[in-house]
N, CA, C and O of each residue as an XYZ file, in Angstrom:
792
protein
N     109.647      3.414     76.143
C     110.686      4.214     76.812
C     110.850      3.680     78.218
O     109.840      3.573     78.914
N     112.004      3.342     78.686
C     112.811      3.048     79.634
C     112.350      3.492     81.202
O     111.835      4.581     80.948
N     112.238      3.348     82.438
C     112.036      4.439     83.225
C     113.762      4.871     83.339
O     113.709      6.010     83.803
N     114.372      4.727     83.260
C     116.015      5.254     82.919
C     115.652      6.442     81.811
O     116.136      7.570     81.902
N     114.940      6.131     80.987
C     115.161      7.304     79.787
C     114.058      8.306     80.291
O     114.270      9.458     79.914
N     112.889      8.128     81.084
C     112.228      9.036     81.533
C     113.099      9.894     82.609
O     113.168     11.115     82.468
N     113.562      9.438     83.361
C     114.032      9.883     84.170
C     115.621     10.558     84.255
O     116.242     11.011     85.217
N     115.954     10.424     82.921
C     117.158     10.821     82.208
C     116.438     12.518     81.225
O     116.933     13.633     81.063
N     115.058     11.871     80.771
C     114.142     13.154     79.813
C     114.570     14.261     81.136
O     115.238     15.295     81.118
N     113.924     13.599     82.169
C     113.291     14.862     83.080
C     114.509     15.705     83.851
O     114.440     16.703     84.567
N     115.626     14.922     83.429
C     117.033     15.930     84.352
C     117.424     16.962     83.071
O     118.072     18.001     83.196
N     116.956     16.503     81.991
C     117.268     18.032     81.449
C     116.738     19.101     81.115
O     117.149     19.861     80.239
N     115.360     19.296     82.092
C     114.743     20.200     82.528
C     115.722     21.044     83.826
O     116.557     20.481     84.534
N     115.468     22.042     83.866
C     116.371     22.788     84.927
C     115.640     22.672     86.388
O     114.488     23.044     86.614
N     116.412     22.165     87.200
C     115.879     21.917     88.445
C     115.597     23.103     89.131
O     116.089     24.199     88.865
N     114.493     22.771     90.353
C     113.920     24.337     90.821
C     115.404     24.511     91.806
O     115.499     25.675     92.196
N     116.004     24.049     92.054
C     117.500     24.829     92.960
C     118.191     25.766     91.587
O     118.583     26.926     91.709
N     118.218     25.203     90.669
C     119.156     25.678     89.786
C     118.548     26.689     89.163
O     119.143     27.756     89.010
N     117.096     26.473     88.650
C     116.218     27.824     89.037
C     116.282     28.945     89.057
O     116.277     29.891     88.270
N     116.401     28.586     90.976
C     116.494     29.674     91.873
C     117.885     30.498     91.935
O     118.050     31.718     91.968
N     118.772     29.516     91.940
C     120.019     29.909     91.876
C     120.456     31.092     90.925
O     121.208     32.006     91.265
N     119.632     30.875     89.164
C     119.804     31.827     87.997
C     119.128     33.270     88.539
O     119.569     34.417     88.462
N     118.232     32.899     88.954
C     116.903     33.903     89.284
C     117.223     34.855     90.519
O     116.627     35.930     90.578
N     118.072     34.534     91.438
C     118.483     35.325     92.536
C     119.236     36.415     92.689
O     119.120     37.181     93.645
N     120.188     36.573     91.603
C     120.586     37.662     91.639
C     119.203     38.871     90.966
O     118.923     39.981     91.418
N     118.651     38.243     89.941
C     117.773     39.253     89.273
C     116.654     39.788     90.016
O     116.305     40.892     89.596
N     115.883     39.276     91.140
C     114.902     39.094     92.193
C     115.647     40.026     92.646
O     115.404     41.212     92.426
N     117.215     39.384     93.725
C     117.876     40.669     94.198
C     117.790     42.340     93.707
O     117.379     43.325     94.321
N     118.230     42.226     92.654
C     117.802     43.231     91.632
C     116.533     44.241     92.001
O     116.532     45.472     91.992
N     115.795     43.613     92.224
C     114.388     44.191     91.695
C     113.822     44.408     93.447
O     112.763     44.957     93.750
N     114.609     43.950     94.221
C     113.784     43.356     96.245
C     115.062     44.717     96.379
O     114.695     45.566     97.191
N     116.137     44.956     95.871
C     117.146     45.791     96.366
C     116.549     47.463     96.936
O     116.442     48.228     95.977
N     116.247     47.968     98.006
C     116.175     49.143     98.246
C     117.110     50.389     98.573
O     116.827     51.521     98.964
N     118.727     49.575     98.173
C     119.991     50.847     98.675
C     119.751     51.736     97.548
O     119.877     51.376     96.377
N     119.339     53.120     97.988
C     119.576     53.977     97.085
C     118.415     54.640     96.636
O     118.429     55.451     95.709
N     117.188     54.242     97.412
C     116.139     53.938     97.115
C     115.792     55.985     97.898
O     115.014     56.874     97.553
N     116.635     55.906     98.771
C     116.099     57.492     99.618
C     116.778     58.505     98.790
O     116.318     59.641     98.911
N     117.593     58.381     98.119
C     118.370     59.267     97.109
C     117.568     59.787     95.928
O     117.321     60.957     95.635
N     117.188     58.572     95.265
C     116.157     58.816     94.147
C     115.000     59.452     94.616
O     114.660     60.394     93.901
N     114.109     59.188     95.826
C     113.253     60.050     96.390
C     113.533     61.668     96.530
O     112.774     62.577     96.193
N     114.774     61.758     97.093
C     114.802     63.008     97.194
C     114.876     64.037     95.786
O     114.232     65.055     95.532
N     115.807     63.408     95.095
C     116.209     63.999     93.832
C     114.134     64.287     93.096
O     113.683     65.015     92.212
N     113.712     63.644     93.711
C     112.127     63.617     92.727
C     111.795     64.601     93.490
O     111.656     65.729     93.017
N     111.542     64.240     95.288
C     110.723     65.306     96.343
C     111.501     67.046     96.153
O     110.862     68.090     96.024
N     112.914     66.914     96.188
C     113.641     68.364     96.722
C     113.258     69.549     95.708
O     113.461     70.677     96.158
N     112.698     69.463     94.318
C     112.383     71.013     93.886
C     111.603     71.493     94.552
O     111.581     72.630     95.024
N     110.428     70.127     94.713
C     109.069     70.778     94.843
C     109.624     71.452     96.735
O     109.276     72.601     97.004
N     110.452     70.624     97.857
C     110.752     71.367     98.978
C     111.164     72.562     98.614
O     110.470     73.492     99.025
N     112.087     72.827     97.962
C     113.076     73.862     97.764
C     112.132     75.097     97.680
O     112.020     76.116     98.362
N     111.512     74.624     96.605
C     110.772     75.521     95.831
C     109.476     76.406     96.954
O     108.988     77.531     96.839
N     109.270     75.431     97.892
C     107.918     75.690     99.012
C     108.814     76.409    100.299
O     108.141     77.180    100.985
N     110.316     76.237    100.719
C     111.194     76.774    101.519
C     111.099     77.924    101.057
O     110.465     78.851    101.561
N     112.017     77.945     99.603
C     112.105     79.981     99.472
C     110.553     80.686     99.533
O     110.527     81.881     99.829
N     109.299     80.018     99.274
C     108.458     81.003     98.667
C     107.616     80.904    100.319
O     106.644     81.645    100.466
N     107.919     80.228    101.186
C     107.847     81.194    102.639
C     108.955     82.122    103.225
O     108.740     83.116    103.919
N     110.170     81.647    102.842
C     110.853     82.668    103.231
C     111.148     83.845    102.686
O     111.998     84.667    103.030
N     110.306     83.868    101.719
C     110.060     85.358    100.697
C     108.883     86.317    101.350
O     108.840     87.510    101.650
N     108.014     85.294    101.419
C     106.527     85.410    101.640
C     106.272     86.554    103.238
O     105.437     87.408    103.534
N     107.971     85.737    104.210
C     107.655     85.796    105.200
C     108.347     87.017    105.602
O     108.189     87.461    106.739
N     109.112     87.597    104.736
C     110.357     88.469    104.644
C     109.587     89.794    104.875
O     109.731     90.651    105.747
N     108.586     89.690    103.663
C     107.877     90.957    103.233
C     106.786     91.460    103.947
O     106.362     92.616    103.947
N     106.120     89.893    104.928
C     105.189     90.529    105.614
C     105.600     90.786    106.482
O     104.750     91.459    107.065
N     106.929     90.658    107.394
C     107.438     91.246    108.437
C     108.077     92.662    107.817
O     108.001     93.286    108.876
N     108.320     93.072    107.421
C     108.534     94.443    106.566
C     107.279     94.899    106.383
O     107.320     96.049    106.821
N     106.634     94.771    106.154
C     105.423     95.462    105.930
C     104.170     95.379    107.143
O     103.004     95.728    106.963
N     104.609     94.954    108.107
C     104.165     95.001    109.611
C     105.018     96.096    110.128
O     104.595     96.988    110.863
N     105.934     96.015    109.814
C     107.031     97.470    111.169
C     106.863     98.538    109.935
O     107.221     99.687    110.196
N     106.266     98.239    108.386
C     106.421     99.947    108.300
C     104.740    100.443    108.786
O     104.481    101.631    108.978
N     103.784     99.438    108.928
C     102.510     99.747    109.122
C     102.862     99.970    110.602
O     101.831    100.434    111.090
N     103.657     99.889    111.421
C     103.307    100.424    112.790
C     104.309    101.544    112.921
O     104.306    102.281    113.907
N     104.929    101.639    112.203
C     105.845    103.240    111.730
C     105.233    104.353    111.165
O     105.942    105.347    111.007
N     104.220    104.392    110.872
C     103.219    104.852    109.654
C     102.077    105.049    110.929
O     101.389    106.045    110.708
N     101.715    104.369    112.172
C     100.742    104.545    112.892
C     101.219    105.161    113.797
O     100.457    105.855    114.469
N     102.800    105.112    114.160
C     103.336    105.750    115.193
C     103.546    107.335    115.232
O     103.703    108.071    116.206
N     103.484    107.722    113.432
C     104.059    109.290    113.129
C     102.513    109.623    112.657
O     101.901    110.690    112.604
N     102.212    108.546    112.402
C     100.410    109.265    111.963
C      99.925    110.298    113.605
O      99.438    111.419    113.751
N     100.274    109.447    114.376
C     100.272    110.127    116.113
C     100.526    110.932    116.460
O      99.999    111.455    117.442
N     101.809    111.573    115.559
C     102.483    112.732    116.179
C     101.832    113.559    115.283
O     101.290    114.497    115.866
N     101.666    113.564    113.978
C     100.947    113.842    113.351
C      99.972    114.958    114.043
O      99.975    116.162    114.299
N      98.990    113.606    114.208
C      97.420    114.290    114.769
C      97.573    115.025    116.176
O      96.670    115.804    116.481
N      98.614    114.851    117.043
C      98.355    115.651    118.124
C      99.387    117.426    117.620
O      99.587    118.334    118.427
N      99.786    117.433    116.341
C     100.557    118.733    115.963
C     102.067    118.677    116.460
O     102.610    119.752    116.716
N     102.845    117.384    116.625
C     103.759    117.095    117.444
C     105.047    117.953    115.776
O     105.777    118.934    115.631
N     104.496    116.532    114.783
C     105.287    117.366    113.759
C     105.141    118.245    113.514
O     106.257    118.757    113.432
N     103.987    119.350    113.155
C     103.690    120.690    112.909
C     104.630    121.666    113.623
O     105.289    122.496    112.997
N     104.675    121.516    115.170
C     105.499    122.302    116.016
C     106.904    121.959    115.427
O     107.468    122.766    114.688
N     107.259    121.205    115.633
C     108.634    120.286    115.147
C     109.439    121.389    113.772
O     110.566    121.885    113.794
N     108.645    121.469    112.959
C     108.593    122.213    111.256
C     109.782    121.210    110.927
O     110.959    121.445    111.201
N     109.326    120.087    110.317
C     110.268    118.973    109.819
C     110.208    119.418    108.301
O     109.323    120.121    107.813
N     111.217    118.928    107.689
C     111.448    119.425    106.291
C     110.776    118.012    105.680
O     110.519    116.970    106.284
N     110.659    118.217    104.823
C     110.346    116.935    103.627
C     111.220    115.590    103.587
O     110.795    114.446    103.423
N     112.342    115.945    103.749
C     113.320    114.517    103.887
C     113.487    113.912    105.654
O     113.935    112.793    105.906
N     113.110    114.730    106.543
C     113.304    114.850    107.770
C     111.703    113.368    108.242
O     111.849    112.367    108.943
N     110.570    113.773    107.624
C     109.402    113.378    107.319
C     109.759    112.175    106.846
O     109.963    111.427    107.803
N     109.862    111.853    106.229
C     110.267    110.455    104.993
C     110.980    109.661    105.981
O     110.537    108.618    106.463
N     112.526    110.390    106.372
C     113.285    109.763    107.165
C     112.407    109.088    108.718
O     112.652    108.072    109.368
N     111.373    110.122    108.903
C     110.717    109.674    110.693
C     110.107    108.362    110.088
O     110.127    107.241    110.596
N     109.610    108.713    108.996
C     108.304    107.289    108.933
C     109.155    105.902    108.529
O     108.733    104.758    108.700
N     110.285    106.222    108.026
C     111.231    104.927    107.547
C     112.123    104.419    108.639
O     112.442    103.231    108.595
N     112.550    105.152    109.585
C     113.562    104.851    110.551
C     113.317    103.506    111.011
O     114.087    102.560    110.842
N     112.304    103.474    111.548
C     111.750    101.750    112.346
C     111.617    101.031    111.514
O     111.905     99.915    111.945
N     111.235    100.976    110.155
C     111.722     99.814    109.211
C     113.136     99.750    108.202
O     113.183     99.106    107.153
N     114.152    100.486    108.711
C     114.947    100.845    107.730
C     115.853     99.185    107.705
O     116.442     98.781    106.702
N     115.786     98.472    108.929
C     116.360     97.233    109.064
C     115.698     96.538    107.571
O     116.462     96.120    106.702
N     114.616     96.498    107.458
C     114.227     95.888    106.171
C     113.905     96.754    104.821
O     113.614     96.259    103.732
N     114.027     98.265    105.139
C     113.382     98.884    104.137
C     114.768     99.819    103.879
O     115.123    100.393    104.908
N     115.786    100.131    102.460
C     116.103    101.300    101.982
C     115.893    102.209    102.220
O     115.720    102.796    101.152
N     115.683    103.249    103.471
C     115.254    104.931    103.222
C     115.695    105.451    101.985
O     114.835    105.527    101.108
N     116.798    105.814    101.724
C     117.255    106.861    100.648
C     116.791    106.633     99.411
O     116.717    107.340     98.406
N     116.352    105.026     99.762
C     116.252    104.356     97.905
C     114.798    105.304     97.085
O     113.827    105.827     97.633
N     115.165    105.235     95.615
C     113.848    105.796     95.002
C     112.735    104.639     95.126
O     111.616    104.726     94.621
N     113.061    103.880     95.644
C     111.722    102.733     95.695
C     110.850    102.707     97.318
O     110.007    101.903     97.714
N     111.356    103.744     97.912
C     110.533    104.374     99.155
C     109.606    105.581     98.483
O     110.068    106.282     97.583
N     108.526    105.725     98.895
C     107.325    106.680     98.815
C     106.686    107.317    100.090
O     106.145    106.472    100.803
N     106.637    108.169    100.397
C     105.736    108.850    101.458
C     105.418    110.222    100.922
O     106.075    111.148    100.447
N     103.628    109.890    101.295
C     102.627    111.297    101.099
C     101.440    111.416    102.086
O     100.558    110.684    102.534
N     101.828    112.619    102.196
C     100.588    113.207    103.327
C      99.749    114.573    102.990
O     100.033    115.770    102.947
N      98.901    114.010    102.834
C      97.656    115.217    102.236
C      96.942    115.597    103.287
O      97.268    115.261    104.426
N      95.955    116.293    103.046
C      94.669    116.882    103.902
C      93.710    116.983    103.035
O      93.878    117.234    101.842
N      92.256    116.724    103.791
C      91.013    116.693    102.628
C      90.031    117.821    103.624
O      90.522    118.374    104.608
N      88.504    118.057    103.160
C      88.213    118.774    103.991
C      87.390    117.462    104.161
O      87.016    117.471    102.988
N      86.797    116.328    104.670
C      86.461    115.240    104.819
C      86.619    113.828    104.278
O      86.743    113.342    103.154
N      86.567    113.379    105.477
C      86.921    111.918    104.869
C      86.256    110.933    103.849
O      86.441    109.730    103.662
N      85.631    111.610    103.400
C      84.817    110.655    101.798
C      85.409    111.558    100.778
O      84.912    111.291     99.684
N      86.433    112.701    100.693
C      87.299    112.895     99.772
C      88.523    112.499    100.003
O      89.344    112.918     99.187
N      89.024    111.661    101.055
C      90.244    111.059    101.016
C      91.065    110.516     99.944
O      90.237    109.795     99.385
N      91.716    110.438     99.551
C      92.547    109.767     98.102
C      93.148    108.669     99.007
O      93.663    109.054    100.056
N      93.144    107.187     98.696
C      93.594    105.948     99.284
C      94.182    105.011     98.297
O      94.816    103.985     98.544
N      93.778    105.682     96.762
C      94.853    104.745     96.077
C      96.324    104.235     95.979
O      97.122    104.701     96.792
N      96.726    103.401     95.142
C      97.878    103.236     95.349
C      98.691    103.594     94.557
O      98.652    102.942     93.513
N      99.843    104.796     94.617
C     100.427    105.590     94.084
C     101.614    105.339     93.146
O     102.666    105.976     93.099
N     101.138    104.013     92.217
C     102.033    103.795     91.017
C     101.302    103.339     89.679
O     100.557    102.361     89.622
N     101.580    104.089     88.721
C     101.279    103.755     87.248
C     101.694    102.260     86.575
O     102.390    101.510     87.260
N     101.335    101.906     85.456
C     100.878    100.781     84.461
C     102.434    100.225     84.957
O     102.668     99.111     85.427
N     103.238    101.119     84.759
C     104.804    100.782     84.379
C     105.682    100.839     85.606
O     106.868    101.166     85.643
N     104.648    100.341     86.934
C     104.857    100.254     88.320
C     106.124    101.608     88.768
O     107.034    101.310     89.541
N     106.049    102.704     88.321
C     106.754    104.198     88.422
C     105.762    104.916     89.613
O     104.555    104.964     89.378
N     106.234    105.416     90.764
C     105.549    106.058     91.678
C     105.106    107.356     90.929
O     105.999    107.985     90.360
N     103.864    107.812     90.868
C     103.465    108.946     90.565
C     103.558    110.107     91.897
O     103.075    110.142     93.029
N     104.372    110.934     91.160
C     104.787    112.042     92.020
C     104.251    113.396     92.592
O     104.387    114.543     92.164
N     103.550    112.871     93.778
C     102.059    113.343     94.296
C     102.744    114.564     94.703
O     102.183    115.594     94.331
N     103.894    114.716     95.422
C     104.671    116.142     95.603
C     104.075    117.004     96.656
O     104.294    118.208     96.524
N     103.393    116.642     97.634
C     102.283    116.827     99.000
C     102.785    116.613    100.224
O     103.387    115.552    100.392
N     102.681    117.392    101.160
C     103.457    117.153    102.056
C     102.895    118.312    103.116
O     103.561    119.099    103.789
N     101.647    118.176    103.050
C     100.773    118.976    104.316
C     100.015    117.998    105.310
O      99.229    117.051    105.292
N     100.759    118.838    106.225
C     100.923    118.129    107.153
C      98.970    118.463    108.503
O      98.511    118.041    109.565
N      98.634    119.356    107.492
C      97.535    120.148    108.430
C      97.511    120.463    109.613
O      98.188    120.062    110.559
N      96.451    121.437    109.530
C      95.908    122.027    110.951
C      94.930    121.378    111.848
O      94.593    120.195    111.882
N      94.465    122.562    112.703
C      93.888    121.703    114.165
C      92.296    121.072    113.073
O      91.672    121.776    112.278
N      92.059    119.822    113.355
C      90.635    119.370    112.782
C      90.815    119.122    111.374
O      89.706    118.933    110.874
N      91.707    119.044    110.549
C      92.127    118.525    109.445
C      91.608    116.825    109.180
O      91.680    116.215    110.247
N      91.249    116.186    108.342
C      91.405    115.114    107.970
C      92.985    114.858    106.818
O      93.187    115.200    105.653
N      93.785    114.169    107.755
C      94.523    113.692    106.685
C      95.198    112.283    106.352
O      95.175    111.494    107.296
N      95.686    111.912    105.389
C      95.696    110.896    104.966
C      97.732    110.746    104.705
O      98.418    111.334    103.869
N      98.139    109.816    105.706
C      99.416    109.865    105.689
C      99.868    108.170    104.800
O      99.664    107.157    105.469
N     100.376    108.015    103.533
C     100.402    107.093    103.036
C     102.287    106.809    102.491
O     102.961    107.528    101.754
N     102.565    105.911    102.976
C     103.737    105.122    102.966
C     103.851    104.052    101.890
O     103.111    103.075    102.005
N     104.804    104.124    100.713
C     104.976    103.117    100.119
C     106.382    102.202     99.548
O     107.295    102.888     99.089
N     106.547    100.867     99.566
C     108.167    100.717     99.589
C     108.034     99.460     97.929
O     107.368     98.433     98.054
N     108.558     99.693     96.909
C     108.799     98.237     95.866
C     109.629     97.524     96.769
O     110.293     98.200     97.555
N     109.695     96.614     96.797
C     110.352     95.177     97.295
C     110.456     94.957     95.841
O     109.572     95.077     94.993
N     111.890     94.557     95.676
C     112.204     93.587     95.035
C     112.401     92.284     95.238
O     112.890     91.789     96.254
N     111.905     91.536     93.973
C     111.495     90.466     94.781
C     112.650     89.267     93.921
O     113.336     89.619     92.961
N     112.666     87.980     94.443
C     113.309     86.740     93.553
C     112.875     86.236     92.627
O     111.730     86.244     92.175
N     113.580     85.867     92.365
C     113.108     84.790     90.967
C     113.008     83.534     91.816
O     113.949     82.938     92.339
N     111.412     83.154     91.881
C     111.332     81.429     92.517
C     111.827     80.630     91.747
O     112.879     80.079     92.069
N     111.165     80.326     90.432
C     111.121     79.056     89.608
C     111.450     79.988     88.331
O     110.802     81.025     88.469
N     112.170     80.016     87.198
C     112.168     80.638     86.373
C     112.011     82.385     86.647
O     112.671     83.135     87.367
N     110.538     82.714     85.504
C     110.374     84.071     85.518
C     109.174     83.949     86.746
O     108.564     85.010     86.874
N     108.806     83.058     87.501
C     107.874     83.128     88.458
C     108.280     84.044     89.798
O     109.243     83.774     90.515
N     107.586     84.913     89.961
C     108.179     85.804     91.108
C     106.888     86.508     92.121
O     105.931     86.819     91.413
N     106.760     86.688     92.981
C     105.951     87.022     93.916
C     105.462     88.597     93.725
O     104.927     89.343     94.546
N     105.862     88.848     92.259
C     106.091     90.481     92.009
C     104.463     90.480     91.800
O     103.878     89.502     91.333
N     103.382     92.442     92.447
C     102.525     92.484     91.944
C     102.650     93.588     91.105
O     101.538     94.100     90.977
N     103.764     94.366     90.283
C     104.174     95.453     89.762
C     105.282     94.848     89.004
O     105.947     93.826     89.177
N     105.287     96.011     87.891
C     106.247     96.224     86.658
C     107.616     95.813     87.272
O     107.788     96.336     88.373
N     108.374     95.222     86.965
C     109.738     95.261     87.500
C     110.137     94.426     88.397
O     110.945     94.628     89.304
N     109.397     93.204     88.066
C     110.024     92.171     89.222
C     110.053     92.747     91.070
O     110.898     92.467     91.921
N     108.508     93.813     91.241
C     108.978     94.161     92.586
C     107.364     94.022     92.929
O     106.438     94.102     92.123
N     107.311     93.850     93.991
C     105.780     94.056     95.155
C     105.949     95.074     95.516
O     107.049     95.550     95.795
N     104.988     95.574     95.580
C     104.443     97.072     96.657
C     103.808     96.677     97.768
O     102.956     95.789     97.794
N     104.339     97.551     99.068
C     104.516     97.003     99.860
C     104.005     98.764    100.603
O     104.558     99.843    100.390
N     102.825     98.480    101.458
C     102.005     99.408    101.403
C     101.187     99.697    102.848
O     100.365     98.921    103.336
N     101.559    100.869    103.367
C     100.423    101.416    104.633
C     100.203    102.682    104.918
O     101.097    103.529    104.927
N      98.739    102.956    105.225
C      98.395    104.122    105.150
C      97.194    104.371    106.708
O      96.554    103.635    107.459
N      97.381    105.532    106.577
C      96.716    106.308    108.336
C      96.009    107.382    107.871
O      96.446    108.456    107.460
N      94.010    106.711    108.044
C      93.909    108.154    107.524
C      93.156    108.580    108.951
O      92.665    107.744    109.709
N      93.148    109.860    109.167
C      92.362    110.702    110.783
C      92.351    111.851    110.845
O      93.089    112.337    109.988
N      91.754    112.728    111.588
C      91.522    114.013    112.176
C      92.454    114.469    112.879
O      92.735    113.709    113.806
N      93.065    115.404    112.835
C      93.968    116.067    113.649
C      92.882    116.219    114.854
O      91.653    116.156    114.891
N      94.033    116.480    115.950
C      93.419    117.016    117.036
C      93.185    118.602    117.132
O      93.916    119.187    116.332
N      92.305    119.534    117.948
C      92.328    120.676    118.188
C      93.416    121.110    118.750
O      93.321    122.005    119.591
N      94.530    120.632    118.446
C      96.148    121.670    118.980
C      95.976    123.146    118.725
O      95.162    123.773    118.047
N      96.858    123.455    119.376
C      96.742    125.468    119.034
C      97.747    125.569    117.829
O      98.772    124.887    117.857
N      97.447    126.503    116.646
C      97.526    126.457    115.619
C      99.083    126.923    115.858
O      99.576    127.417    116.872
N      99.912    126.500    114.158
C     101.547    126.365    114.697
C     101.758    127.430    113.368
O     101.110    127.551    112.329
N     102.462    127.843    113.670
C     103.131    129.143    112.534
C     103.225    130.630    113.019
O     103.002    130.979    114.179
N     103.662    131.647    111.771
C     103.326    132.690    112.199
C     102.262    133.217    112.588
O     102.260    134.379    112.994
């Protein structure tokens, strides 16, 4: 063989320009990053989405349930010094004092507000449970003594929050009905006020 015919063999091998030339768009292909932050997001954004609402759920309820716990400490006050006793507030009048300062986040009128105030003759018979059945339904304690001078009583506030649907049926609910209970209670001694009635 010739060096003409060797060197004739070896040109019809594909030269490395020509190669490169086939190969560059496909390299391109594969080195290309436009588009590359789009597909990220579409992968990252449930899991954001999903971590956005469930603080701003999270965060909803514990600020609601901070102003009714200092609403609940504020009438527990008037409470114990006989402020309401003198007062002779009716039953809805009561409900309405302890809801007013959270009504920005809380329903007053709604049936998913609760308020009860008992009296014990000491505080290791206090009742502190939480006042809803299997089928998250407020059990209807129907109490509303407000006591006398040296009383122990136990003033307990309760609101369902309804809550969202995060992800599916996943919901922040700890009760029947897609709702949280949302919960504060004051228990104390009246003060020795001078006794109120006839």
């Amino acid at each position: 063989m010739s060096m003409t015919d060797e060197k004739q063999g070896n040109t019809s091998l594909p030269s490395r320009a020509s190669l490169k030339k086939w190969m560059s768009p496909k390299l391109k292909f594969t080195r290309d990053e436009n588009g590359s932050v789009a597909v990220e997001f579409a992968l990252i954004s449930p899991a954001f989405f999903f971590l956005v609402f469930v603080i701003i759920e999270t965060g909803l309820m514990f600020v609601a349930e901070e102003v009714l716990d200092n609403s609940v400490a504020s009438v527990a006050r008037m409470v114990r010094v006989g402020q309401v006793q003198s007062d002779g507030l009716t039953e809805e009048q009561f409900k309405y004092l302890v809801c007013k300062d959270a009504e920005v986040f809380l329903d007053c009128q709604s049936p998913d507000f609760f308020v009860d105030i008992k009296t014990y003759g000491q505080f290791a018979d206090a009742g502190l449970g939480t006042p809803v059945d299997d089928d998250g339904e407020f059990v209807d304690e129907g109490d509303y003594n407000f006591g006398g001078p040296n009383d122990v009583v136990v003033l307990r506030a309760y609101y369902r929050w309804k809550t969202n649907p995060i992800f599916g049926d996943l919901t922040l609910s700890n009760i029947a009905g897609s709702k949280r209970l949302l919960g504060s209670f004051a228990t104390f001694r009246n003060e020795p006020f001078p006794p109120v009635g006839p």
